[in-house]
N, C-alpha and C positions, 0 to 999 in steps of 0.2 A: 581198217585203219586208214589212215593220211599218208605222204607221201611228203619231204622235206630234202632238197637240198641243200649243203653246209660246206662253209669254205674252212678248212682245217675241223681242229676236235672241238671248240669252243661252241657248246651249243646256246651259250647267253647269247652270244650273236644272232641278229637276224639272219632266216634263211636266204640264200642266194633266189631259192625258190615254195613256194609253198603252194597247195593247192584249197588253203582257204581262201576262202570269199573277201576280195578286195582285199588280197596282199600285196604290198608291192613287189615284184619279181623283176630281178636284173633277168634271169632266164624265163624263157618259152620252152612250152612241151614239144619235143618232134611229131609226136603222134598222139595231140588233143584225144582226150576221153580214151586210154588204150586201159586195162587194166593190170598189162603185161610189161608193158615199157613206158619204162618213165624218166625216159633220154630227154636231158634238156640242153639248149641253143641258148649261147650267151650273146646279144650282139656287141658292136662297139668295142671289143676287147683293149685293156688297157697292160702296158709290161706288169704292171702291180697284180691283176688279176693271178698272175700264176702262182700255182698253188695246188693242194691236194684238197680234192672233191668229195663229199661222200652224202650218198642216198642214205635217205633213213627215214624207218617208217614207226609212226606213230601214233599210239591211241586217239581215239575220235573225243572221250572224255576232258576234261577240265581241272586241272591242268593236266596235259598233255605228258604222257608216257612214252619212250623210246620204247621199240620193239627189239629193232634189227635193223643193222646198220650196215652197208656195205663196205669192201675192202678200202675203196679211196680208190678216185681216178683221180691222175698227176696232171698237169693242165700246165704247158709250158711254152710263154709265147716269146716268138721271136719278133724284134723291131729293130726297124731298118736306124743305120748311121747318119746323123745329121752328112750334108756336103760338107768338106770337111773347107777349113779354115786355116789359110797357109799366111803366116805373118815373117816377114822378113826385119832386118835391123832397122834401127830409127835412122831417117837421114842417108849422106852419101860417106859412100866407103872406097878408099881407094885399095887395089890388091893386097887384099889382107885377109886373114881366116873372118868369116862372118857365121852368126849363130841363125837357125831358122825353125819356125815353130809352125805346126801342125794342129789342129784338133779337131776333133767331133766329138758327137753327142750323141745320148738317148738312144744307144743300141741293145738289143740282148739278144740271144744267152753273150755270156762275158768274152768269150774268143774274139780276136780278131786284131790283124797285120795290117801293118801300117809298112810301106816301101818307099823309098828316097829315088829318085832318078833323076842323074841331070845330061839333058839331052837324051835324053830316051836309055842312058843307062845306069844299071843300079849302081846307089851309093853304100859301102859301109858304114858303121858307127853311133847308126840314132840311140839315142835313149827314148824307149816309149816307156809309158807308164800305164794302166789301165787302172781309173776310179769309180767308185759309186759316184753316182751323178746326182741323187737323192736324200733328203734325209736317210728313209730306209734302203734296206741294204738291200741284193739281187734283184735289182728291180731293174734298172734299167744304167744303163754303164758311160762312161768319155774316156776319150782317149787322148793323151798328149804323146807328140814323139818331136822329139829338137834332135838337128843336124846341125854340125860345123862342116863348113864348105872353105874351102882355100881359092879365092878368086883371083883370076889376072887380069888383066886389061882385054884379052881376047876373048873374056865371057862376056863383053858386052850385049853379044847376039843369041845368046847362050840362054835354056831355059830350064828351071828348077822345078819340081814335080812332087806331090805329094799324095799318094794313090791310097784308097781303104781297102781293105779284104776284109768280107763279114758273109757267113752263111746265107743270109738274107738279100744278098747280092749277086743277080746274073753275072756282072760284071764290073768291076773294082770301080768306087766315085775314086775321080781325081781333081785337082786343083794344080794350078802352075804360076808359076812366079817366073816374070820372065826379068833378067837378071840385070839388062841395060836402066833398068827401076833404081838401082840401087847404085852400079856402079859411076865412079865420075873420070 
């Protein structure tokens, strides 16, 4: 028989991979001509790609017969957090509560912290929210989080911070807003 891989159960879809002659193949065999292993290499991987996988092998006749199909391998990628985007109020403000807005983009899997700090400490109270960023859904995520800050005239010097936490991440992206921008 043949040898076919398939992204979920729909097998009217084309294979991800095939070992006819001038298919096109998103994947590569790890081990060209094996008879034993028919481990395939995706390059390029996109958040959409993830998904459950499955081999399956099938008659060499016309039209083609399923045989046996394997269990499904789960395929789940993670993508890093746009730098994230820290917008402040329009114009100048004099010591009064002002609102402050956060975002990124384009991360998966869906987890992930967003922290307020001003002058290096943390703030309570944000509202975050986590979206689809996509038409379809689980694919790839944004985040919003707004903070109300109560300023005085002594945070002229004073600077506002908005850091990511994502699996994907050695170490938190930050963005800052330094506070003498706004106030008058």
């Amino acid at each position: 028989g043949a040898v076919r891989w398939y992204k979920g159960l729909d097998r009217s879809q084309p294979p991800i991979y095939s070992d006819k002659e001038g298919a096109p193949n998103r994947g590569v065999r790890v081990i060209p001509g094996s008879s034993t292993d028919f481990s395939i290499s995706i390059r390029n991987i996109l958040p959409e790609d993830a998904g459950t996988y499955y081999c399956v092998k099938v008659t060499t006749e016309n039209p083609e017969r399923q045989l046996a199909s394997g269990k499904g391998t789960v395929v789940s990628v993670i993508a890093r957090p746009s730098q994230p985007l820290l917008r402040g109020p329009p114009g100048r403000i004099t010591g009064s509560r002002a609102s402050f807005n956060c975002s990124s983009e384009g991360f998966s899997p869906r987890e992930i912290t967003v922290t307020w700090l001003k002058d290096g400490k943390e703030i309570e109270g944000a509202q975050t929210r986590i979206l689809d960023s996509g038409e379809q859904q689980n694919i790839s995520y944004r985040v919003e989080s707004t903070v109300e800050v109560l300023l005085g005239k002594g945070d002229i010097r004073s600077q506002l911070t908005c850091q990511i936490h994502h699996s994907s991440l050695e170490a938190p992206l930050q963005q800052d807003f330094p506070l003498g921008d706004i106030l008058t």
